[in-house]
N, C-alpha and C positions, 0 to 999 in steps of 0.2 A: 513405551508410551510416555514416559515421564521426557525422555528425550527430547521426544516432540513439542512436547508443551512448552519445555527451556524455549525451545530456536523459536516457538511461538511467542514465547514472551519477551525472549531476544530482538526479535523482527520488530517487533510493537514498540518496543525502548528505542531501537535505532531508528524509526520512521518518525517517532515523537521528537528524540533528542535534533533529527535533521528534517523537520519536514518544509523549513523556508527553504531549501535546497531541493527535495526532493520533488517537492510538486514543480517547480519549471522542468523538473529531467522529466518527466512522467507526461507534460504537456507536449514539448521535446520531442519524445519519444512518438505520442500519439499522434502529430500532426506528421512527422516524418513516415511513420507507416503509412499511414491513412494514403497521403500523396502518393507513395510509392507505389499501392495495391490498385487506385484507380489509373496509374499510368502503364502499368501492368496488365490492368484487365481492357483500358481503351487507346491510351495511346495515338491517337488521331491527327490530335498537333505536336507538333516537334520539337515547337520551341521550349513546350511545359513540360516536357521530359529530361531538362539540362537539368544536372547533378546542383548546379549552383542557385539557379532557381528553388528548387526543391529547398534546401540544405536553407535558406534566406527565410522562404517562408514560414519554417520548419525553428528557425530562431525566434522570429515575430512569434509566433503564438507561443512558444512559453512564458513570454512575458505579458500577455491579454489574456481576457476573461478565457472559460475554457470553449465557449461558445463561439468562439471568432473563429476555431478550429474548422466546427459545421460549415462554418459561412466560409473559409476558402477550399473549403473539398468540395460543398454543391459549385462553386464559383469552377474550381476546374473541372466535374463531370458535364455543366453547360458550355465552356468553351469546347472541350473534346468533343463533342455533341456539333458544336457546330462548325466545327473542323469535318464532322462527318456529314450533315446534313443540315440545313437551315432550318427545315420542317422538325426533325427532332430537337434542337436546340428550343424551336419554340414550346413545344409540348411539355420538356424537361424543364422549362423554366417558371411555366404555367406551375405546371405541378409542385414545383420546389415552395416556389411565390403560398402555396395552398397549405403543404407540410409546415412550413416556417409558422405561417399566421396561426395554428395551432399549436406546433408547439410552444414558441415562445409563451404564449397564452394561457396552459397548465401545466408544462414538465420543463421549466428552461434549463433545471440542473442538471438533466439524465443525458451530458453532453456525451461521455461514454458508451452509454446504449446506444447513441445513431451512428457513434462510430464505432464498435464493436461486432454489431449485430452482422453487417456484410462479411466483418471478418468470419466470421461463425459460417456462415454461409458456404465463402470462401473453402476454409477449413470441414466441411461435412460433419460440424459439430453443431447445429443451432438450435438443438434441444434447449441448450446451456440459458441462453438468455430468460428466454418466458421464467422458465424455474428459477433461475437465480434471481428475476427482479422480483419474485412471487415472495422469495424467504427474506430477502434486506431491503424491499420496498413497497407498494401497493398499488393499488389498480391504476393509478393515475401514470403508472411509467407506460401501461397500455401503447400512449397515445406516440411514445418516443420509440417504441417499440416495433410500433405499424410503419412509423417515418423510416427504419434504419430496414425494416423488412421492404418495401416500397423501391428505395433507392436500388438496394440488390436486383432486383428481380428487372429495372428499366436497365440497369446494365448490364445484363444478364439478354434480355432480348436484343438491344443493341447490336450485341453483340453477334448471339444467332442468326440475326438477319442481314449479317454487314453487306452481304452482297446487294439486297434489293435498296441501303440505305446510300451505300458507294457510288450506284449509276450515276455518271451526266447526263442523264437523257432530259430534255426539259419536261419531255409529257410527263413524264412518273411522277412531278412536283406533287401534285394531289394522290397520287396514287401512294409515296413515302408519309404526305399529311395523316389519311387515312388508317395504313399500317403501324404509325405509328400511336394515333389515337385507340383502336384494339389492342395493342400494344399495352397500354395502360386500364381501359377501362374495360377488356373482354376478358385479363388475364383471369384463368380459375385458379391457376397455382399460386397466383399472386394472392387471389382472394381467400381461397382457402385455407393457404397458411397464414393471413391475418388473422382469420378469426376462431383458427385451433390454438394461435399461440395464445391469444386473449383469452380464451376459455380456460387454458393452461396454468396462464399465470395467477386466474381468479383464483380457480382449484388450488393450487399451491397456495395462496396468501388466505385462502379460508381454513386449510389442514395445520398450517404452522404456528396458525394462532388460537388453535385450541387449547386448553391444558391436558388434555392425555399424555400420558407417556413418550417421548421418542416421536414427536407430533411431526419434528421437522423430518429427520428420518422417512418416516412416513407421505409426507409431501413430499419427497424427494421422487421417489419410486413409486407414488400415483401420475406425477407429474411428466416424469419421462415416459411412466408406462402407457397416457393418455393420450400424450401426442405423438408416439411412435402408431399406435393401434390407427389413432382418427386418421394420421395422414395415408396408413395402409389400405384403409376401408376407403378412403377419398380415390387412391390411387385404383383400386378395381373398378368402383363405379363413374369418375369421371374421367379416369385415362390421363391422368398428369404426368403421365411420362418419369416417374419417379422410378428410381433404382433400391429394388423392395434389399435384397443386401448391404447396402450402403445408407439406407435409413435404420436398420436394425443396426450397424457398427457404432451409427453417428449416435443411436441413443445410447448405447452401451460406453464410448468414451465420456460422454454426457456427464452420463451417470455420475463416473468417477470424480470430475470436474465440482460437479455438484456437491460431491462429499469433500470436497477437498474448501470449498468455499462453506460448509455447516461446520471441519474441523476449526477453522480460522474465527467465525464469528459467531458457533453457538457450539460450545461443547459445555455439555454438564454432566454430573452427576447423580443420577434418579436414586440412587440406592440410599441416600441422603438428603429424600423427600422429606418435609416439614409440613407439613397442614396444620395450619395455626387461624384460631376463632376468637373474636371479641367483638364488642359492642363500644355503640355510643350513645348520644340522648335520640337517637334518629333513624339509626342502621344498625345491622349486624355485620360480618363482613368474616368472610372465610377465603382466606389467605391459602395457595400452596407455594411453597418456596424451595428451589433447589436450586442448590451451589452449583456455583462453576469449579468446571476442573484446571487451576492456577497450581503452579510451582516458583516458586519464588526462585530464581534464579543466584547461583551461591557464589558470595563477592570473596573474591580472594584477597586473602591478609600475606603484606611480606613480613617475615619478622627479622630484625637484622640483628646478625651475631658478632659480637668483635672480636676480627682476629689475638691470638696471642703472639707478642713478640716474640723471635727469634731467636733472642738471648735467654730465655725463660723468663726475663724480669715483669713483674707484676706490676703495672700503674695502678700509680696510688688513686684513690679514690678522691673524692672532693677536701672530703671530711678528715681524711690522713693525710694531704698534702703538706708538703714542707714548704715550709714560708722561706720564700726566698730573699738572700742576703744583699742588703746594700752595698753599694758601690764601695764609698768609702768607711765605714764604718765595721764592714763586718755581719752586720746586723741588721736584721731588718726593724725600720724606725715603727712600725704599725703595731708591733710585739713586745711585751713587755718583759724584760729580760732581769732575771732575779741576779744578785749580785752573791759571786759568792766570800763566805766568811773570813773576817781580818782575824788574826792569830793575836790573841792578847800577850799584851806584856805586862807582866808584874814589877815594877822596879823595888828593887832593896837596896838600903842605905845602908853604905858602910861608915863606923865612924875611926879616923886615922888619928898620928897623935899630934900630929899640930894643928887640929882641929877640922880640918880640910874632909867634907865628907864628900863620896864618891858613889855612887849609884852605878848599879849594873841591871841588867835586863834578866827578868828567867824567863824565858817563852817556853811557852806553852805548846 
């Protein structure tokens, strides 16, 4: 566990330390998928499927808002659309023109959730969404949430229907208008997973915010275990054609998914509950408080050692250095150098006989 928590706090250092870098790779990344999975699932015109196109547009949006994203993936599901059909182009464009003037209007940030959500789809996992915007956002992502579940489900029919949308036949023009307005407005799968995921998400954002114990825990595993059940009961009584095995995996991957986004952004410690009480001139105020689970990640010290010389010989230190000798002198002029002692001479006087006295030296 403690493991975890390092490469947890690792992750969060290296996203912080580089995140002017990161968020164009992560936009990057998103708009490149995004394109790829709708030319993947519709593929209708030819020319939107060239690698350099993709790869162009795929540059442009990591450098723009992250919402310009949205705007050229509906931009290419309405051309492919009308590469298939006139009549579905128009419907699909209707509808986009409807999705937008909403969302922009109360969730413009939740630019990941419209793209995300098909992915989920996609992948047989879309438990994932409702729950996860239940624990790190609120009811208002709802609306971003219908938009991205909405998208799926017209390319998704498109799809099952290509044959009656392919015809050239001119009669069928009203008869493709038609199919494709049911299409949109008679879907029950389409409507009924709207409004289990919203019920989903409510449920999760009302359980996580309680103070009990292990709240999010708990809304995790109401949350998947709600909308696995409702979509089950949906599928007996209205016959959506759902794969009763392959909804039980997708909630059980779910699941996991879910715990892995509570380890990242809510991990505490209960056992190190605090309920703390005080007052003011106004209120009382009962506080509970539990720590998160942080390891401080452990900075490596080099200590450097000095070799010893080869010869055995020991450098001198600062303090013991030997002052080195000037050029000409011998000596170094900075140092004051004691002189050493002259040898006295005692002279004595001899007296001779023609008077002549002579001095000798007795040294010492």
């Amino acid at each position: 566990m403690t493991g975890l928590l390092e490469l947890r706090e690792n992750l969060k250092r290296f996203y912080t330390k580089n995140e002017i870098y990161l968020n164009p790779l992560i936009k990057f990344l998103a708009a490149l998928l995004s394109l790829i999975i709708i030319n993947q699932a519709m593929g209708y015109m030819g020319m939107l499927k060239s690698f350099a196109i993709v790869m162009v547009l795929s540059l442009m949006c990591s450098f723009l808002p992250g919402n310009f994203i949205v705007v050229i993936s509906a931009l290419y599901i309405v051309l492919h659309s009308y590469a298939l059909a006139l009549e579905c182009a128009v419907v699909v464009m209707a509808v986009m023109l409807i999705m937008f003037l909403i969302y922009f209007r109360f969730s413009p940030k939740d630019t990941m959730v419209v793209l995300l959500t098909p992915l989920f789809f996609i992948l047989k996992i879309p438990f994932v969404m409702p729950v996860a915007l239940g624990l790190v956002a609120g009811p208002a992502s709802i609306i971003s949430l219908s938009c991205g579940t909405v998208i799926y489900y017209i390319i998704k029919f498109m799809t099952d229907n290509l044959g009656i949308f392919s015809s050239a036949d001119a009669e069928t023009g009203s008869q493709k208008f038609r199919v494709m307005m049911d299409g949109v407005l008679d879907n029950k799968t389409m409507l009924i997973t709207v409004i289990i995921f919203a019920f989903t998400l409510i449920a999760v954002y009302m359980i996580r915010r309680t103070s009990v114990d292990h709240s999010w825990t708990m809304a995790i595993f109401t949350g998947i275990s709600v909308s696995v059940v409702l979509l089950l009961i949906c599928e007996f009584l209205f016959e959506l054609q759902l794969s009763v095995v392959g909804t039980v995996i997708g909630g059980v991957f779910s699941l996991l998914l879910c715990l892995v986004i509570q380890f990242f952004e809510f991990n505490v410690d209960y056992t190190r509950t605090e309920l703390v009480q005080f007052e003011d001139d106004e209120y009382y105020y009962y506080v509970k408080a539990v720590p998160k689970n942080m390891v401080t990640a452990q900075e490596k010290k080099v200590k450097r050692i000095n070799r010893k010389p080869r010869n055995g010989a020991v450098k001198p230190s600062r303090k013991q250095a030997v002052p080195r000798a000037s050029v000409a002198g011998g000596q170094n002029p900075g140092v004051r150098q004691e002189r050493p002692l002259e040898k006295r001479v005692n002279p004595k006087v001899i007296k001779t006989a023609n008077g002549v006295a002579r001095t000798t030296e007795n040294r010492e």
